[in-house]
CHARMM-style PDB file with segment names, atoms N, HN, CA, C and O in Angstrom:
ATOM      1  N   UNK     1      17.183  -7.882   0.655  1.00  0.00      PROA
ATOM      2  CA  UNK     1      16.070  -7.967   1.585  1.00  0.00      PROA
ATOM      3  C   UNK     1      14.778  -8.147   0.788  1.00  0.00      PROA
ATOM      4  O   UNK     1      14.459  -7.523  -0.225  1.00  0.00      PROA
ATOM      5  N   UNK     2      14.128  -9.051   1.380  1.00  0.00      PROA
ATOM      6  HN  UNK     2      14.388  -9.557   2.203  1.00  0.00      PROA
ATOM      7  CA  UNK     2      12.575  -9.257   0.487  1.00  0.00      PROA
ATOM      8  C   UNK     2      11.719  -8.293   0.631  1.00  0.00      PROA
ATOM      9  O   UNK     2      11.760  -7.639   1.673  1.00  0.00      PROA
ATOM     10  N   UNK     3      10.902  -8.034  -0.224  1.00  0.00      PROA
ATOM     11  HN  UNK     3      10.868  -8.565  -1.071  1.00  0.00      PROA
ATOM     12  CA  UNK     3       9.518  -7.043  -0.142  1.00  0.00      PROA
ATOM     13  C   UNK     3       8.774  -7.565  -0.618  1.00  0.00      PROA
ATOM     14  O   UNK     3       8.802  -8.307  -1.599  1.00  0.00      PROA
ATOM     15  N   UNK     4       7.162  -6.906   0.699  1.00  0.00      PROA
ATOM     16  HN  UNK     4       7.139  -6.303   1.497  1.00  0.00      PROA
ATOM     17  CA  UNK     4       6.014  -7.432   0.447  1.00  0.00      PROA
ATOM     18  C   UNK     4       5.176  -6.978   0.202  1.00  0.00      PROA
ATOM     19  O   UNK     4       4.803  -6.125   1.008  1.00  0.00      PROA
ATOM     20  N   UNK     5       4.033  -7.278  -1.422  1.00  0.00      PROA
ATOM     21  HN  UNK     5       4.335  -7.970  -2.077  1.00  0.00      PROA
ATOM     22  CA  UNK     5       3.485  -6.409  -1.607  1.00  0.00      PROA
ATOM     23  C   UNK     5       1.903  -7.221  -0.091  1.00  0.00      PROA
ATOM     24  O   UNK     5       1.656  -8.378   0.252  1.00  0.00      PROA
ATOM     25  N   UNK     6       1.327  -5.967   0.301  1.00  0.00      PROA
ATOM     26  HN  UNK     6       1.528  -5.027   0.022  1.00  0.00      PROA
ATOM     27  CA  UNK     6       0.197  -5.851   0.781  1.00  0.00      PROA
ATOM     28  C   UNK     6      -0.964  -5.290   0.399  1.00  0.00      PROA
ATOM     29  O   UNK     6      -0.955  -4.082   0.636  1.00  0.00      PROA
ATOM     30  N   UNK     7      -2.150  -5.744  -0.189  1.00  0.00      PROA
ATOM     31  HN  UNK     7      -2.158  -6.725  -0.381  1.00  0.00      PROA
ATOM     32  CA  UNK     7      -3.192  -5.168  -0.385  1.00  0.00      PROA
ATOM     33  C   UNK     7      -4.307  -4.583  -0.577  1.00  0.00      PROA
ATOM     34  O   UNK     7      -4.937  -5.589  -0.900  1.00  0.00      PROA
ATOM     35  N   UNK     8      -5.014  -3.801  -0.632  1.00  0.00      PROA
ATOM     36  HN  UNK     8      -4.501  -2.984  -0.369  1.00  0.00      PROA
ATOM     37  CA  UNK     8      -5.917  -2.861  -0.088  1.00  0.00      PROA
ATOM     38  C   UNK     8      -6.781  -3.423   1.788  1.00  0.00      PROA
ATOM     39  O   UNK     8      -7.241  -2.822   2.758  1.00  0.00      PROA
ATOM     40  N   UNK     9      -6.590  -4.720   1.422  1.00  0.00      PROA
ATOM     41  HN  UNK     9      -6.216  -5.209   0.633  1.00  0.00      PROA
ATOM     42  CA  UNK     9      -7.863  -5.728   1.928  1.00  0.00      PROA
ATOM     43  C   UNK     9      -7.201  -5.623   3.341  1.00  0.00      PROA
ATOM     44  O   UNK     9      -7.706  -5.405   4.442  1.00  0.00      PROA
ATOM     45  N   UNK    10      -5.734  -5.878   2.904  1.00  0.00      PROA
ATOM     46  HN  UNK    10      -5.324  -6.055   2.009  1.00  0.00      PROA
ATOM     47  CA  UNK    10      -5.198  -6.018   4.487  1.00  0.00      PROA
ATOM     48  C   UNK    10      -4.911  -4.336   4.855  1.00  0.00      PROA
ATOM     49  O   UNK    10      -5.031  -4.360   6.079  1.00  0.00      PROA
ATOM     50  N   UNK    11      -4.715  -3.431   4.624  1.00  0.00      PROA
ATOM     51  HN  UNK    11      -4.618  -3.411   3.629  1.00  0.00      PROA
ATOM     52  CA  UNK    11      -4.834  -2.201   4.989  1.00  0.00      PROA
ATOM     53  C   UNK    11      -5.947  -1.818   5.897  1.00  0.00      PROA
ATOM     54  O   UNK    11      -5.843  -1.218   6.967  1.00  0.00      PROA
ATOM     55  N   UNK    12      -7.353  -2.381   5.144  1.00  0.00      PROA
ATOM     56  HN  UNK    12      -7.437  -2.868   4.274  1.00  0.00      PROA
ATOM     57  CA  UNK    12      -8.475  -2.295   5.399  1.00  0.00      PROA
ATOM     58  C   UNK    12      -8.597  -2.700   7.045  1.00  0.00      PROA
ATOM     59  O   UNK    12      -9.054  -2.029   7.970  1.00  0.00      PROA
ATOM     60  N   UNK    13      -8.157  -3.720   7.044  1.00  0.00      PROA
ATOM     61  HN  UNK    13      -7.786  -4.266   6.293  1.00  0.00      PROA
ATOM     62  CA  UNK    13      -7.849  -4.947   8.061  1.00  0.00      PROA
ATOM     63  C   UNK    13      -7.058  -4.347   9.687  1.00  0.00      PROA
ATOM     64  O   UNK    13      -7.068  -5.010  10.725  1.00  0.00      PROA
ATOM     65  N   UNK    14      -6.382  -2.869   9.518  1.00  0.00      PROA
ATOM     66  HN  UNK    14      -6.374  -2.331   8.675  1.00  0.00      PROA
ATOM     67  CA  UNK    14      -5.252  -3.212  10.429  1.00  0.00      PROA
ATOM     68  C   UNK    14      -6.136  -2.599  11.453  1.00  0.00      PROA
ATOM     69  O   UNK    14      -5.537  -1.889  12.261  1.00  0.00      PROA
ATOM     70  N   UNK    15      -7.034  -2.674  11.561  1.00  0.00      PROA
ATOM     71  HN  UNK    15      -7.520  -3.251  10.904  1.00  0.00      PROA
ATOM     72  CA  UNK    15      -8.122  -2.190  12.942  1.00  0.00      PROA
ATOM     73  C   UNK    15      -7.536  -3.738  13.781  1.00  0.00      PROA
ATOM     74  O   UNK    15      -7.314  -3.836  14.988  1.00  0.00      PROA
ATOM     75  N   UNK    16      -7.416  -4.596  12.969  1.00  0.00      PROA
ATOM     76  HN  UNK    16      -7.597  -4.517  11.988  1.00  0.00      PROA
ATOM     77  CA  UNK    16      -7.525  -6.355  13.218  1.00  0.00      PROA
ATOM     78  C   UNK    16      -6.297  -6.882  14.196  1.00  0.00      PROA
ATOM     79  O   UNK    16      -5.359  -7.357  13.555  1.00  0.00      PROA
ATOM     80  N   UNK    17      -6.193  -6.883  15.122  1.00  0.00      PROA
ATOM     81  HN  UNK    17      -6.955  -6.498  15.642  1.00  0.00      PROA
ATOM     82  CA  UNK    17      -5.230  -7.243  16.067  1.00  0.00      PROA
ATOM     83  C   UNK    17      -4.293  -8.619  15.454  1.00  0.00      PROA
ATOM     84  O   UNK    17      -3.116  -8.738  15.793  1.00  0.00      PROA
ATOM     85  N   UNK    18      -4.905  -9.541  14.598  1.00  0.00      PROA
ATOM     86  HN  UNK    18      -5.861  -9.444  14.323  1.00  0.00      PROA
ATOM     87  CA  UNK    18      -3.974 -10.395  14.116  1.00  0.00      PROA
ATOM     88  C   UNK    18      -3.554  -9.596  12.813  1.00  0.00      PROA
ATOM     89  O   UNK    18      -2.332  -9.495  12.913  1.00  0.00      PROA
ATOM     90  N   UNK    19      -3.879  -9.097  11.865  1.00  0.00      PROA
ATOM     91  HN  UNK    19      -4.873  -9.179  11.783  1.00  0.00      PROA
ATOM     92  CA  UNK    19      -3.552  -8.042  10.580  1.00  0.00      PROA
ATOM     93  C   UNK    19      -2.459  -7.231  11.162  1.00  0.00      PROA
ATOM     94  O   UNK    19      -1.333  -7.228  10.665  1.00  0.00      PROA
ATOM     95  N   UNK    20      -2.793  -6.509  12.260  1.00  0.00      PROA
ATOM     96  HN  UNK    20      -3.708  -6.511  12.664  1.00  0.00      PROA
ATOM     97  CA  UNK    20      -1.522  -5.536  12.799  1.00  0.00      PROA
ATOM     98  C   UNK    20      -0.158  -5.741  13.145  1.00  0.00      PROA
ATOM     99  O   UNK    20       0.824  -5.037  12.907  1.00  0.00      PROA
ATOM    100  N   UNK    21      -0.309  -7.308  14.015  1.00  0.00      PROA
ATOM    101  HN  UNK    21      -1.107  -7.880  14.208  1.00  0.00      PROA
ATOM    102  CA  UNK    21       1.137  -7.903  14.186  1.00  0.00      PROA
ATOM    103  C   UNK    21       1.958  -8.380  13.530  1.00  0.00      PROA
ATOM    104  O   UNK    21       3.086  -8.710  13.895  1.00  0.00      PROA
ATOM    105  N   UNK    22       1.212  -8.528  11.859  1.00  0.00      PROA
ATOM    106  HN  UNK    22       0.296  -8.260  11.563  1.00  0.00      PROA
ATOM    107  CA  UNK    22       1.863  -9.219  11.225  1.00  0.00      PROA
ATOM    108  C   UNK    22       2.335  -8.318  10.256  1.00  0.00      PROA
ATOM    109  O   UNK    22       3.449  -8.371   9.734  1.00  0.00      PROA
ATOM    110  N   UNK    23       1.105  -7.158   9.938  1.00  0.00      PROA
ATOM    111  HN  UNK    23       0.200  -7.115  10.362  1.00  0.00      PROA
ATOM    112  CA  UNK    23       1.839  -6.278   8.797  1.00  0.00      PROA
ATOM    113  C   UNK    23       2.407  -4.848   9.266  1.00  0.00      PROA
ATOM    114  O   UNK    23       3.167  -4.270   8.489  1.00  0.00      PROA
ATOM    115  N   UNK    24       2.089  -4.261  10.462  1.00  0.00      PROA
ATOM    116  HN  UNK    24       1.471  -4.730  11.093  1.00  0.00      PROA
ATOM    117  CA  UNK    24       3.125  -3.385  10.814  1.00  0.00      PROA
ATOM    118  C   UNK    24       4.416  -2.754  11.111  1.00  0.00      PROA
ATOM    119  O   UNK    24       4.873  -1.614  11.197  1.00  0.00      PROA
ATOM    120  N   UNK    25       4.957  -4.412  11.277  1.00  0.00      PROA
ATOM    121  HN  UNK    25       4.586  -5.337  11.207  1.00  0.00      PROA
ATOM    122  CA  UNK    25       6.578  -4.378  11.195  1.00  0.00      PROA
ATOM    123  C   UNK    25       6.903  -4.574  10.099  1.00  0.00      PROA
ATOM    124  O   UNK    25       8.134  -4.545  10.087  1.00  0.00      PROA
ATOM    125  N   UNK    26       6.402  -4.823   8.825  1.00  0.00      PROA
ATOM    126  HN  UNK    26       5.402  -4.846   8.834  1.00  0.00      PROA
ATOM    127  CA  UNK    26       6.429  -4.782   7.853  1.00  0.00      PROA
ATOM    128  C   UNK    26       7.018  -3.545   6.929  1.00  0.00      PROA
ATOM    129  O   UNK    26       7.919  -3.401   6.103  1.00  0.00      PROA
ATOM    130  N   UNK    27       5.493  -2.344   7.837  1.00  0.00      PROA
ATOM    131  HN  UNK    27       4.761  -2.461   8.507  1.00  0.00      PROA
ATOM    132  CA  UNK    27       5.512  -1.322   7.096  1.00  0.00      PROA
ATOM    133  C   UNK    27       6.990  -1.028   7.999  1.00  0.00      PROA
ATOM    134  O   UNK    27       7.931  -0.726   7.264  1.00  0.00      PROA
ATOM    135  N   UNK    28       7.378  -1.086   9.794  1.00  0.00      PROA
ATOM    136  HN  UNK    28       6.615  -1.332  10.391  1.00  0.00      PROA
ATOM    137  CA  UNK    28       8.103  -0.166  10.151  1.00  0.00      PROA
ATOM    138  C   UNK    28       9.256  -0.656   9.555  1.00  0.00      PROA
ATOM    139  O   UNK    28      10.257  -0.005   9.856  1.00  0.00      PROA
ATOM    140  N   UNK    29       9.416  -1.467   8.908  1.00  0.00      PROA
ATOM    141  HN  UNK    29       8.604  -1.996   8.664  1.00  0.00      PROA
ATOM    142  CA  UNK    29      10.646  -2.012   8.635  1.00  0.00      PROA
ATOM    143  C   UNK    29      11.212  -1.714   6.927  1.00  0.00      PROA
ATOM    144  O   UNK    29      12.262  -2.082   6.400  1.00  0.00      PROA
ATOM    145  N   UNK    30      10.037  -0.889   6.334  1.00  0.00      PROA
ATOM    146  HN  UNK    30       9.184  -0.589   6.761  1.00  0.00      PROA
ATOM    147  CA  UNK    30      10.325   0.110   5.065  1.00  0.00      PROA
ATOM    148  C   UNK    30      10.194  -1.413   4.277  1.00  0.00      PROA
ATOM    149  O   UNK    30      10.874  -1.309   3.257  1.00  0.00      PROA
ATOM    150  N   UNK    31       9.716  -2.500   4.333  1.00  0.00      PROA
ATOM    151  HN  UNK    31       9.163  -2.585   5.162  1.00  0.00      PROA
ATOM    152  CA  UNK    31       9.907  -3.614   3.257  1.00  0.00      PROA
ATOM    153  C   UNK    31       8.248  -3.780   3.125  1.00  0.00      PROA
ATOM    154  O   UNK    31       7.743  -4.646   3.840  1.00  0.00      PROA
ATOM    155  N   UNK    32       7.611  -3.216   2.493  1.00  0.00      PROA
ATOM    156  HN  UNK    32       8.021  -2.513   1.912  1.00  0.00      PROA
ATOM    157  CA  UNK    32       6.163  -3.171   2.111  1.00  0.00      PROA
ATOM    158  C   UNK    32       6.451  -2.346   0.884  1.00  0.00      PROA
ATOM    159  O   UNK    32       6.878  -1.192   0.922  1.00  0.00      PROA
ATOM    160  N   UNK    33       6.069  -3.325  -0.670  1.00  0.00      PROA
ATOM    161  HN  UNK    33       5.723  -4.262  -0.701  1.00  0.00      PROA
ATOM    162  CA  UNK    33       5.885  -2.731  -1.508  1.00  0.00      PROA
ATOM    163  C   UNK    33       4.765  -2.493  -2.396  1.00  0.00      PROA
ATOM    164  O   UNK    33       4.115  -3.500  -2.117  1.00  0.00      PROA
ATOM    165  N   UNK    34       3.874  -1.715  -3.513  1.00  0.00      PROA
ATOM    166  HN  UNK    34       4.402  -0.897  -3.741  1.00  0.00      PROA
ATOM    167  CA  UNK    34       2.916  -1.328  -4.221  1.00  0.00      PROA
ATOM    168  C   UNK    34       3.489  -1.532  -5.492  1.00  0.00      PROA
ATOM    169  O   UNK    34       4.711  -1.616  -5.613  1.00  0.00      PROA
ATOM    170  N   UNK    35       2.415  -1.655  -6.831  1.00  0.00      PROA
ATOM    171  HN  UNK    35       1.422  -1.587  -6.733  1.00  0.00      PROA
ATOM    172  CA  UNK    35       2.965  -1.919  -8.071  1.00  0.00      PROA
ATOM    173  C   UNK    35       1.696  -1.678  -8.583  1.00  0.00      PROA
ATOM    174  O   UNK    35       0.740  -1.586  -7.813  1.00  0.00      PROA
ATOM    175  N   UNK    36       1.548  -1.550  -9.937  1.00  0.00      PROA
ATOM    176  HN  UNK    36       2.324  -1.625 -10.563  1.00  0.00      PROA
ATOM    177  CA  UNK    36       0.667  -0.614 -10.344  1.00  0.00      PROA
ATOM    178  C   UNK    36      -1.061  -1.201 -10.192  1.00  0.00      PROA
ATOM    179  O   UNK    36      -2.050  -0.472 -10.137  1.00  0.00      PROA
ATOM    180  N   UNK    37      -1.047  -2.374 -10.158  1.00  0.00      PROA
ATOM    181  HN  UNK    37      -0.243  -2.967 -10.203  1.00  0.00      PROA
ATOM    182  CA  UNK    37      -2.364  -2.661  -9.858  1.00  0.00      PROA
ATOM    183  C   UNK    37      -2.803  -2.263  -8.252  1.00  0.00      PROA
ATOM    184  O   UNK    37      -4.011  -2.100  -8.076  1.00  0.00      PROA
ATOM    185  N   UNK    38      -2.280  -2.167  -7.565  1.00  0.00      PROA
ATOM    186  HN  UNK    38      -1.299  -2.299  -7.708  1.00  0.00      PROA
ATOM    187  CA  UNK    38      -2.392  -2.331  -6.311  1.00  0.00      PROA
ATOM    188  C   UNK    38      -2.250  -0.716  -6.032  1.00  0.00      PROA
ATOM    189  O   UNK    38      -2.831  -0.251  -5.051  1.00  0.00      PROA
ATOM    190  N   UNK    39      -1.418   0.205  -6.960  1.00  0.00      PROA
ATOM    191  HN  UNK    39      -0.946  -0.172  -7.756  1.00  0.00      PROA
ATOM    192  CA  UNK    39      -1.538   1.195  -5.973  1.00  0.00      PROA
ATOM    193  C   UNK    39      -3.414   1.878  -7.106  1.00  0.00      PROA
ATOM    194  O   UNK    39      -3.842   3.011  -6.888  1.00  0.00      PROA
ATOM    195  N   UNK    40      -4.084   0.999  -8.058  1.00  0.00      PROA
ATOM    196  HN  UNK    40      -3.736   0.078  -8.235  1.00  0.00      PROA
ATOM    197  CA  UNK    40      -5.094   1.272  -9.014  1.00  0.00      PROA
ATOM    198  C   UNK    40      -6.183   0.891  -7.808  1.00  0.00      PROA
ATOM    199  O   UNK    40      -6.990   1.724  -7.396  1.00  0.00      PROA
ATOM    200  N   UNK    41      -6.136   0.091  -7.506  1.00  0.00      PROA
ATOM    201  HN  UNK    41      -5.480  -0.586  -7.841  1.00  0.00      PROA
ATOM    202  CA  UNK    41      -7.127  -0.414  -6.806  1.00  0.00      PROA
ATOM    203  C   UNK    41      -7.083   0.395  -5.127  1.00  0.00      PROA
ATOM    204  O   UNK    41      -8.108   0.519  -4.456  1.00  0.00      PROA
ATOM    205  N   UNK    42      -5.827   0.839  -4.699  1.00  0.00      PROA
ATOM    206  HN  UNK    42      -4.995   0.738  -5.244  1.00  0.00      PROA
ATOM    207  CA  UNK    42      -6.245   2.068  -3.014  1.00  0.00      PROA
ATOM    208  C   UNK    42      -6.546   3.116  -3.502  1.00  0.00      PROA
ATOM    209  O   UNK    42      -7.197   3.756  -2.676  1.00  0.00      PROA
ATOM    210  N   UNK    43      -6.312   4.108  -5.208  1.00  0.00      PROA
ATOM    211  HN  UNK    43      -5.783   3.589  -5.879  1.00  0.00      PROA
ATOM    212  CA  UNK    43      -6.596   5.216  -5.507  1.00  0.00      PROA
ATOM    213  C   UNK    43      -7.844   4.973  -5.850  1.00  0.00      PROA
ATOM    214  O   UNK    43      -8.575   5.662  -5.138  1.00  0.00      PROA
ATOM    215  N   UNK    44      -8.403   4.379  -6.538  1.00  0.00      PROA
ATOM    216  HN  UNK    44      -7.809   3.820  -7.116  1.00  0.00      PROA
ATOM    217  CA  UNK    44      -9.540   3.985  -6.815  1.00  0.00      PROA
ATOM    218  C   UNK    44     -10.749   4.684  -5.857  1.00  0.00      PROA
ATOM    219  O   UNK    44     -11.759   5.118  -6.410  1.00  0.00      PROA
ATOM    220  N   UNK    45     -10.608   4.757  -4.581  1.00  0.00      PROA
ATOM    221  HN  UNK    45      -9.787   4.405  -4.131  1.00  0.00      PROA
ATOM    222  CA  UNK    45     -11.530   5.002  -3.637  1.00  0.00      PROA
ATOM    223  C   UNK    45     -11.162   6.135  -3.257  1.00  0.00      PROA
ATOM    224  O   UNK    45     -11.570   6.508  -2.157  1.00  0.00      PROA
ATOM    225  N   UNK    46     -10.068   7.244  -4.235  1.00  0.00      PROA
ATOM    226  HN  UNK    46      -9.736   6.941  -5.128  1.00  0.00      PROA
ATOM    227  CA  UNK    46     -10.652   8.333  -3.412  1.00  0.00      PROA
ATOM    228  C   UNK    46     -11.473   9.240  -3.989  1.00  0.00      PROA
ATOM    229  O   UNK    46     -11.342   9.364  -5.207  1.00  0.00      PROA
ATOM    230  N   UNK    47     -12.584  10.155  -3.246  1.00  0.00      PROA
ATOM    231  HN  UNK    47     -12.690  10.055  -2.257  1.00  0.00      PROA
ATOM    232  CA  UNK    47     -13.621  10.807  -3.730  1.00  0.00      PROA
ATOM    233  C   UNK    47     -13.080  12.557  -4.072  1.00  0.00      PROA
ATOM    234  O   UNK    47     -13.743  13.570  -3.849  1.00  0.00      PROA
ATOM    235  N   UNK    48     -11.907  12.486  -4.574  1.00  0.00      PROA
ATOM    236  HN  UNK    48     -11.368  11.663  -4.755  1.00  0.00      PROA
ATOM    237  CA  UNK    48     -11.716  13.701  -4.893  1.00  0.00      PROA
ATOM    238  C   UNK    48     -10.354  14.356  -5.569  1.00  0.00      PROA
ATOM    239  O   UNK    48      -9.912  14.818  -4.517  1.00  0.00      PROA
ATOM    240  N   UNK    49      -9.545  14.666  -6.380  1.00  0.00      PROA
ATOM    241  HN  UNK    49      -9.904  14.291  -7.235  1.00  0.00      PROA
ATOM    242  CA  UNK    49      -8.785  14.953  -6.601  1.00  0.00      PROA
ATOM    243  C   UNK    49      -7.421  15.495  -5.482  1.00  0.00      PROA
ATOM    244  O   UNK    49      -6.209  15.483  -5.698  1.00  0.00      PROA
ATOM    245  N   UNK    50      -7.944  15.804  -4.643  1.00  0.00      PROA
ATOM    246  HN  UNK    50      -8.928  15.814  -4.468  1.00  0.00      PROA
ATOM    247  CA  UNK    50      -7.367  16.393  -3.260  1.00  0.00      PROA
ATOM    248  C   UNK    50      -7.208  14.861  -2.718  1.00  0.00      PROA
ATOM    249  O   UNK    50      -6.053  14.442  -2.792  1.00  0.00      PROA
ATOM    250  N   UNK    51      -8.104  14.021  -2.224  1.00  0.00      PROA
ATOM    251  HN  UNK    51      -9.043  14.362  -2.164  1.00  0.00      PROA
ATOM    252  CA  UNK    51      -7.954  13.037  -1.666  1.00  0.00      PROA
ATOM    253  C   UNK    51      -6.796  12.028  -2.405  1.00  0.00      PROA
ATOM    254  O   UNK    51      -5.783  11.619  -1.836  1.00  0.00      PROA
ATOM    255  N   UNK    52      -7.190  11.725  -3.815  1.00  0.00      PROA
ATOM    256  HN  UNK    52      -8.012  12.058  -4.277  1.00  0.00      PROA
ATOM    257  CA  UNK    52      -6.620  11.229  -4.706  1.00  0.00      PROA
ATOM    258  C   UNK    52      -4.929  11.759  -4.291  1.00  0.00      PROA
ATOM    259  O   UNK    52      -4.067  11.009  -3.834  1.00  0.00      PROA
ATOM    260  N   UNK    53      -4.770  13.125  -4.569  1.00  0.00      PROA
ATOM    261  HN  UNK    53      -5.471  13.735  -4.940  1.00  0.00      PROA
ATOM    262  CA  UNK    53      -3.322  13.553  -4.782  1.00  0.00      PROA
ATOM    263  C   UNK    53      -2.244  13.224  -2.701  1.00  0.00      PROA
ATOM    264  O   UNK    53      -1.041  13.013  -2.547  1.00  0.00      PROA
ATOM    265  N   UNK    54      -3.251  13.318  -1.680  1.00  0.00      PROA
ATOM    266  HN  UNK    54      -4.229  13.490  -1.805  1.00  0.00      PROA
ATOM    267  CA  UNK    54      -2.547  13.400  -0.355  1.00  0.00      PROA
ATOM    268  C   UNK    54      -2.654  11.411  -0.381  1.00  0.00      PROA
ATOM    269  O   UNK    54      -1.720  10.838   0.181  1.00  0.00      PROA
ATOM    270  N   UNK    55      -3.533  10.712  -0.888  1.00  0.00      PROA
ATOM    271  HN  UNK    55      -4.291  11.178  -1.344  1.00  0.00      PROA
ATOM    272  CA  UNK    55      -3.541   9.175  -0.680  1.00  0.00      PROA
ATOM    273  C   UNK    55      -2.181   8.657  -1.417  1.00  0.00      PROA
ATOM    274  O   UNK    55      -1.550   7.674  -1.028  1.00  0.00      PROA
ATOM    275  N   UNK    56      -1.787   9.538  -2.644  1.00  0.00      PROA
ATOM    276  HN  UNK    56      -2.299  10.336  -2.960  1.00  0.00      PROA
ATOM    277  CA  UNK    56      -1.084   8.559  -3.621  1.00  0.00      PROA
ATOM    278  C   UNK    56       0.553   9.597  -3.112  1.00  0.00      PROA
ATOM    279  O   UNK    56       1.628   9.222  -3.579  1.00  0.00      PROA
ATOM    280  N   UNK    57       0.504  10.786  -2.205  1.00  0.00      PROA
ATOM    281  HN  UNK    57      -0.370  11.091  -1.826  1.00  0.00      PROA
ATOM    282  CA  UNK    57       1.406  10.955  -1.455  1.00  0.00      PROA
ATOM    283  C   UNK    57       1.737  10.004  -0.482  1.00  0.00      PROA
ATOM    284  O   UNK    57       2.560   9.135  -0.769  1.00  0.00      PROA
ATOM    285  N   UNK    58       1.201  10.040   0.664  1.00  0.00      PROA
ATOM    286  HN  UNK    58       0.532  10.746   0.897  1.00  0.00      PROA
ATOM    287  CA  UNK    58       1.356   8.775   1.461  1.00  0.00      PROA
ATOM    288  C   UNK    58       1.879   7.259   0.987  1.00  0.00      PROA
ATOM    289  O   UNK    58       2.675   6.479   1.511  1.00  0.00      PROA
ATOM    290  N   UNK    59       1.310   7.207   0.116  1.00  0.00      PROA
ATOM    291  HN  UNK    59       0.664   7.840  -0.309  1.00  0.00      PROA
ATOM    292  CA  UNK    59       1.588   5.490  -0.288  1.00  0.00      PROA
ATOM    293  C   UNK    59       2.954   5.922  -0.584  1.00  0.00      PROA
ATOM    294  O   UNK    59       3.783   5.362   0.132  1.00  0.00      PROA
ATOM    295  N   UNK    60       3.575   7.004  -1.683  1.00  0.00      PROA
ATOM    296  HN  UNK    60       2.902   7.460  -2.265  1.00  0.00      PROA
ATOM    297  CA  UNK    60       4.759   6.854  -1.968  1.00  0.00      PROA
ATOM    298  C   UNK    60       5.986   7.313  -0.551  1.00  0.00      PROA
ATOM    299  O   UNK    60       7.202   7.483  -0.633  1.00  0.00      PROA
ATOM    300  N   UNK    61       5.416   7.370   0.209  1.00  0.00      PROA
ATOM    301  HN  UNK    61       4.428   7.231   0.276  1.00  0.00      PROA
ATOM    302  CA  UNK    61       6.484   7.723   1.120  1.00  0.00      PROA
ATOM    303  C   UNK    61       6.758   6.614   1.869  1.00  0.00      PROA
ATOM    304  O   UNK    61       7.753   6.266   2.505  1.00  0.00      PROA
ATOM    305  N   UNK    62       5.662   6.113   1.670  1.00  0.00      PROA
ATOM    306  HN  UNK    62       4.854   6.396   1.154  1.00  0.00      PROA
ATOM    307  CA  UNK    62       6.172   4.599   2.840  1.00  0.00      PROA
ATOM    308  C   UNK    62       6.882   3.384   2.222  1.00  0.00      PROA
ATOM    309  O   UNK    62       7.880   2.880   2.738  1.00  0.00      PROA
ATOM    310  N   UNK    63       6.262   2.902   0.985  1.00  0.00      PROA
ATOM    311  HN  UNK    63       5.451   3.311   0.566  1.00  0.00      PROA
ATOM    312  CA  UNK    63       5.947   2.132  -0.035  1.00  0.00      PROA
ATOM    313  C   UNK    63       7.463   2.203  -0.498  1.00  0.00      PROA
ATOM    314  O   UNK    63       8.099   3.224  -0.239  1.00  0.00      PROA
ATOM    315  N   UNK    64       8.095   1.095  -1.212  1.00  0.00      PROA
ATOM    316  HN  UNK    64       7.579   0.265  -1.422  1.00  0.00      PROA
ATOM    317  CA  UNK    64       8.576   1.209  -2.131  1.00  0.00      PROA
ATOM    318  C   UNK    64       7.644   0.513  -3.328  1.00  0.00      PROA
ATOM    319  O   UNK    64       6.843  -0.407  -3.167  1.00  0.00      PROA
ATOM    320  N   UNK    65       7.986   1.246  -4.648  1.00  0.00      PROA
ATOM    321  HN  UNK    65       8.637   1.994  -4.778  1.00  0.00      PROA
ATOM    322  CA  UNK    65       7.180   0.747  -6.086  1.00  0.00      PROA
ATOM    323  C   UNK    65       8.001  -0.083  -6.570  1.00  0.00      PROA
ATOM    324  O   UNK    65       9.218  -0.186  -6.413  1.00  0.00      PROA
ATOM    325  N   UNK    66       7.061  -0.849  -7.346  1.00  0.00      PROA
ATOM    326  HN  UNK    66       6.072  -0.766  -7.473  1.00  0.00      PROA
ATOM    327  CA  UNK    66       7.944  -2.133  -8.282  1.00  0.00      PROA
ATOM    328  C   UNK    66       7.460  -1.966  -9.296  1.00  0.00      PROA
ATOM    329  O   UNK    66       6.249  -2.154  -9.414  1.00  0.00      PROA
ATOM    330  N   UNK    67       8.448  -1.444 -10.667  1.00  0.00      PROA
ATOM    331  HN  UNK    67       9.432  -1.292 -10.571  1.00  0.00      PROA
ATOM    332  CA  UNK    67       7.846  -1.280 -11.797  1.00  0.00      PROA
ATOM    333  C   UNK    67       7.361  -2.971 -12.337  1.00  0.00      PROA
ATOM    334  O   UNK    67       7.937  -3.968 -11.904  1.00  0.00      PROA
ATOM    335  N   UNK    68       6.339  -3.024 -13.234  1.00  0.00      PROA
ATOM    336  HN  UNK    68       5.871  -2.213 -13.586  1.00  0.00      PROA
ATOM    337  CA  UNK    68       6.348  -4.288 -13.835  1.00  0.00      PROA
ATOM    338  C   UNK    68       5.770  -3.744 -15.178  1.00  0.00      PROA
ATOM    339  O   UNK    68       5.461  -2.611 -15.550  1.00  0.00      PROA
ATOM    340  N   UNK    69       5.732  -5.259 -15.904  1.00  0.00      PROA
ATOM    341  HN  UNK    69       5.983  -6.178 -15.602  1.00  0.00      PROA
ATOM    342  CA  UNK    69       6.066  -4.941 -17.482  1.00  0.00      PROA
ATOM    343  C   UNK    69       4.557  -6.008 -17.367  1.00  0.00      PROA
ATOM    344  O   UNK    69       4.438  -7.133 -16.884  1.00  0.00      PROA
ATOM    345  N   UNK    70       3.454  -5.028 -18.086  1.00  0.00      PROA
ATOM    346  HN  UNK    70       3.550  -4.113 -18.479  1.00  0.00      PROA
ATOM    347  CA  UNK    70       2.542  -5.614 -18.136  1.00  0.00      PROA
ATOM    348  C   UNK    70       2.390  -6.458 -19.525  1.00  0.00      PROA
ATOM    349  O   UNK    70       3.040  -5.830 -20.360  1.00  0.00      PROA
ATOM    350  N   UNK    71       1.805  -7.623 -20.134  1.00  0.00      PROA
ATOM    351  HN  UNK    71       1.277  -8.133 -19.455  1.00  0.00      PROA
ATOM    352  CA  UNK    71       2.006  -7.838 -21.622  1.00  0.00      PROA
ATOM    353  C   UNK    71       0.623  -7.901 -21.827  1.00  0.00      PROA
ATOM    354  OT1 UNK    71       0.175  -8.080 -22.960  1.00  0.00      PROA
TER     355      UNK     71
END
């Protein structure tokens, strides 16, 4: 099964009635994945260690990760 990474921008987005139809079955369908730039850039914005630690919970519960080999 394919996985898709989605990011920050379209998260941002799912207020967006065309953003929602397209990436929510996405998420309900467990095939939405994160990889290390992407989960750098949603932690990025949080203002607190607390925020930081419940944001980068969430992502891993939904998310599957894709390791990659940076060079």
């Amino acid at each position: 099964m394919p996985l898709f990474l989605v990011d920050t921008s379209a998260y941002a987005r799912m207020g967006y009635e065309s953003v929602r139809t397209r990436v929510a079955p996405l998420l309900h369908a467990g095939i939405v994945a994160s990889c290390a730039a992407l989960e750098a850039e949603a932690l990025y914005s949080a203002r607190s260690p607390e925020e930081y630690e419940k944001l980068h919970a969430q992502r891993a519960a939904i998310l599957t990760y894709l390791v990659s080999e940076d060079l």
